[in-house]
C-alpha positions as CSV (number, residue, x, y, z in Angstrom):
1,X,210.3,85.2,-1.7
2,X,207.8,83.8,0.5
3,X,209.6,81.3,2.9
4,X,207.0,78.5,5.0
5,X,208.9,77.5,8.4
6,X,208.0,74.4,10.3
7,X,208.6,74.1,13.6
8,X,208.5,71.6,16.4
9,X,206.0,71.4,19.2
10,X,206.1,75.7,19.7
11,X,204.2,77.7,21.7
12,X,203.8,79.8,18.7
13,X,200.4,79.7,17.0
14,X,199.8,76.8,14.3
15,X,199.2,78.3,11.1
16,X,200.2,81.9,11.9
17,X,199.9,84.0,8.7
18,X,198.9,80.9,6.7
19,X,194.4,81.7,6.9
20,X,195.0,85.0,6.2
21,X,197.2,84.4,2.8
22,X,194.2,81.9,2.0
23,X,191.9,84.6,2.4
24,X,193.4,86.4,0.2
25,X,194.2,84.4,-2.6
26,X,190.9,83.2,-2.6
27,X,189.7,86.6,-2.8
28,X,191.6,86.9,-6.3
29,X,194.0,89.6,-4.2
30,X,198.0,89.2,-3.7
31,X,198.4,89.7,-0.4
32,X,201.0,91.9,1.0
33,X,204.0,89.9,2.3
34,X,203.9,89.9,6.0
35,X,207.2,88.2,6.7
36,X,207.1,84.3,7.0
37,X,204.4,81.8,7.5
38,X,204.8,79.6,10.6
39,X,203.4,76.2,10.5
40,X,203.8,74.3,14.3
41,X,203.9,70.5,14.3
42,X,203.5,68.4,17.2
43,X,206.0,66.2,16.9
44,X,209.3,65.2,15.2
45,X,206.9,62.1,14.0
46,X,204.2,64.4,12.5
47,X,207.1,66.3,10.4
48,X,208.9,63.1,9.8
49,X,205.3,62.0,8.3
50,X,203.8,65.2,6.3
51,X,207.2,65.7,4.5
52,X,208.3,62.5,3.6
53,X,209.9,61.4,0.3
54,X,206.5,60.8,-1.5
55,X,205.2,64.3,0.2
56,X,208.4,66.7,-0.6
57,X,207.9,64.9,-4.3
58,X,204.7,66.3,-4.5
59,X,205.7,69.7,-3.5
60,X,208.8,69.5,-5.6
61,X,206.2,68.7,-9.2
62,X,204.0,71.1,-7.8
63,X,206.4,73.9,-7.5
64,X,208.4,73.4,-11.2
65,X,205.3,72.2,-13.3
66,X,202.3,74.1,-11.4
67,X,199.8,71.5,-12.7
68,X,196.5,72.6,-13.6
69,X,194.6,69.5,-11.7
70,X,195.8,67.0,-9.9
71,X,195.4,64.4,-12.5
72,X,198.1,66.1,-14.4
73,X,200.0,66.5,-10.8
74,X,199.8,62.2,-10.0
75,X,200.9,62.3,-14.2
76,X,204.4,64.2,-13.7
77,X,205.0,62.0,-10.1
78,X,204.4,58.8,-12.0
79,X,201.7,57.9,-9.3
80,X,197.7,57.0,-9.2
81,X,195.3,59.8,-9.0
82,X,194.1,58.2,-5.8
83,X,197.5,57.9,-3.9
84,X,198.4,61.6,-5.1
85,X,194.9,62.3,-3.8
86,X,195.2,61.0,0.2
87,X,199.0,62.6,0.3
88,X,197.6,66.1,-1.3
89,X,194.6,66.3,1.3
90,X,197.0,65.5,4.1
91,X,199.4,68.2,2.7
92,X,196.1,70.7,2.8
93,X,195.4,69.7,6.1
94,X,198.3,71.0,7.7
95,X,198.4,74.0,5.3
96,X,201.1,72.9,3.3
97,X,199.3,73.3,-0.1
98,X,195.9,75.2,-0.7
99,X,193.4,74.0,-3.7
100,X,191.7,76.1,-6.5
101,X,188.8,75.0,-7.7
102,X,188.4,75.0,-11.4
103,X,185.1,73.4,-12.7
104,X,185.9,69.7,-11.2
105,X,189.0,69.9,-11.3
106,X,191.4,70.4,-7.8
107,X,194.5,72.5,-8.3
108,X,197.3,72.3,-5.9
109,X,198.8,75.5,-5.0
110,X,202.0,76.6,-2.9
111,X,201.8,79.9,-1.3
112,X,204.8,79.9,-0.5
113,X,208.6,79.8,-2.1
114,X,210.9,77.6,0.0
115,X,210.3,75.3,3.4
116,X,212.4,76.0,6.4
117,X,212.5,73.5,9.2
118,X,213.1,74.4,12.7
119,X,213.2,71.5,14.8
120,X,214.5,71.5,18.6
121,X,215.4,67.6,19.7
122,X,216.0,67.1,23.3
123,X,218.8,64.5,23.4
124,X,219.2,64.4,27.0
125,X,220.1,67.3,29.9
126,X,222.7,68.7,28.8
127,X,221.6,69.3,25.2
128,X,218.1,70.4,26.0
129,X,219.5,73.8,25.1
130,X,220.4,73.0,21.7
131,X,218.3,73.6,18.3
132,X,218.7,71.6,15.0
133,X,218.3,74.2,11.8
134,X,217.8,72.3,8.8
């Protein structure tokens, strides 16, 4: 199981592990598992924004139907080809899906199994300490 884990402003490298997966799978290869991908957001606001309800529903149909374009992806979320279209590129863009390319049609692809979120939220002083696992 390949587990994607999303955290919060780190100093960690954005997209560590995530190009070199790409690579791979683009190269028609399985790539060996080398522990998790890390994706780094900037901000509780970017996270709040990339996996919102419309967002995780993509994921979710992508992930139980693996849909061969995404016309037949905007068909199982009950949504228009463009709106599926402008919340799957901003899903590539930060890595959270990759495309194939199949004639003219896009496939959406997860390389991955499962999200994990680790977000740290400063509440004040005395809680600067603490980190919220979700």
């Amino acid at each position: 199981m390949t587990t994607l884990r999303i955290q919060i402003g780190s100093d960690e490298p954005a997209f560590d592990g995530l190009e070199e997966t790409f690579a791979a799978l683009d190269d028609g290869s399985i790539p060996e598992p080398s522990g998790e991908l890390v994706l780094s957001v900037e901000s509780l606001a970017t996270l709040t924004r990339i996996l919102r309800e419309t967002n995780v529903a993509l994921l979710q149909a992508i992930a139980d139907h693996d849909p061969e374009s995404m016309r037949e992806t905007a068909r199982l979320v009950g949504r228009s080809i463009p709106q599926v279209k402008a919340n799957l590129d901003e899903l590539e863009s930060y890595g959270l899906i990759r495309y194939e390319h199949h004639g003219r049609a896009k496939r959406p692809v997860l390389p991955y199994d499962e999200i994990e979120i680790d977000a740290h939220i400063p509440l004040g002083d005395e809680r600067s300490d603490e980190r919220l696992v979700v």
